[in-house]
C-alpha positions, 0 to 999 in steps of 0.5 A: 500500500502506498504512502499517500503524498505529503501536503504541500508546504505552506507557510501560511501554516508554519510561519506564524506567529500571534499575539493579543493585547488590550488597551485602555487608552490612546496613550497606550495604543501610541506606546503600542506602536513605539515599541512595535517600531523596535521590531521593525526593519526596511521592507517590513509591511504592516496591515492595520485593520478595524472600524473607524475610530479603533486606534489605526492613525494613533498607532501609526504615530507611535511607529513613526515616533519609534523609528524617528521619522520626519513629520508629524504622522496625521491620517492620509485619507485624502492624500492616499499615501504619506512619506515620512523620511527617517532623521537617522539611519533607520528606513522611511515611514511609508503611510497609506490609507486605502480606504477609499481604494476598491480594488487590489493591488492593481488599483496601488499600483500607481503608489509604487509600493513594491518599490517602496517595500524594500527600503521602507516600512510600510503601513496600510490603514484599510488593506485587507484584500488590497497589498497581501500580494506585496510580500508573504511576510507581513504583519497584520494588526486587527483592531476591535472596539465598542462599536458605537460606545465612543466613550469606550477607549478599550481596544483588543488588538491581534497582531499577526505575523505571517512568513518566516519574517515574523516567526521568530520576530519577538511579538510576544515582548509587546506584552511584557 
């Protein structure tokens, strides 16, 4: 009798890594992305998903403070994508908000993106299903909130490293 044949090899299932956290304020979500800066490195893509108001533009400022870039770090929505260069040796800050972007990756073409990727880190506000294809190692971080409760500043983020990147990357030092 024969040996069926193995799966295939799927990263997907193997390279991953996954930490959750809870946030109580907006101080914390900037810490969050501060010392999630510490782990990040030129062509790093960051996914951030969640409602309107979950922390994405927050977060994304405490990145941009723990890489030490340029520029204060405000929501690209009607500009589409920001850079922010480094004032040091680290890599550029590459910020975009796909929101208003229906389509895939096609539709980012015109940003340049997989130019940017190895020299940047990127972070997409509202990617999902749009920039998956830029690299199999990439970060992604899912905001939940309250949903209509806006005095609520409880955030409960999911950090998901997918590739070989991610992991061996250290996500479970953020919640030390």
């Amino acid at each position: 009798m024969e040996r069926p044949a193995p799966a295939p090899y799927d990263p997907a299932e193997h390279d991953r890594a996954e930490t959750r956290l809870t946030i109580t304020s907006p101080e914390q979500m900037r810490e969050l992305g501060r010392r999630l800066a510490k782990l990040l490195r030129a062509g790093d893509l960051v996914m951030l998903s969640g409602e309107l108001g979950a922390g994405k533009t927050t977060l994304t400022r405490g990145l941009g403070e723990g890489l030490g870039v340029r520029g204060a770090v405000t929501s690209p929505t009607f500009v589409i994508a920001r850079v922010h260069p480094s004032l040091g040796d680290g890599p550029p800050l590459v910020h975009v908000d796909a929101y208003r972007l229906g389509g895939g990756l096609d539709e980012m073409e015109d940003l340049d993106l997989d130019v940017s990727l190895s020299d940047s880190v990127i972070v997409v506000e509202w990617g999902e299903g749009k920039v998956e294809e830029l690299t199999d190692d990439r970060l992604q971080l899912v905001i939940h909130r309250a949903v209509g409760d806006t005095t609520d500043e409880v955030r409960h983020v999911t950090l998901t490293g997918l590739g070989a990147r991610w992991a061996e990357a250290g996500l479970e030092t953020l919640t030390a």
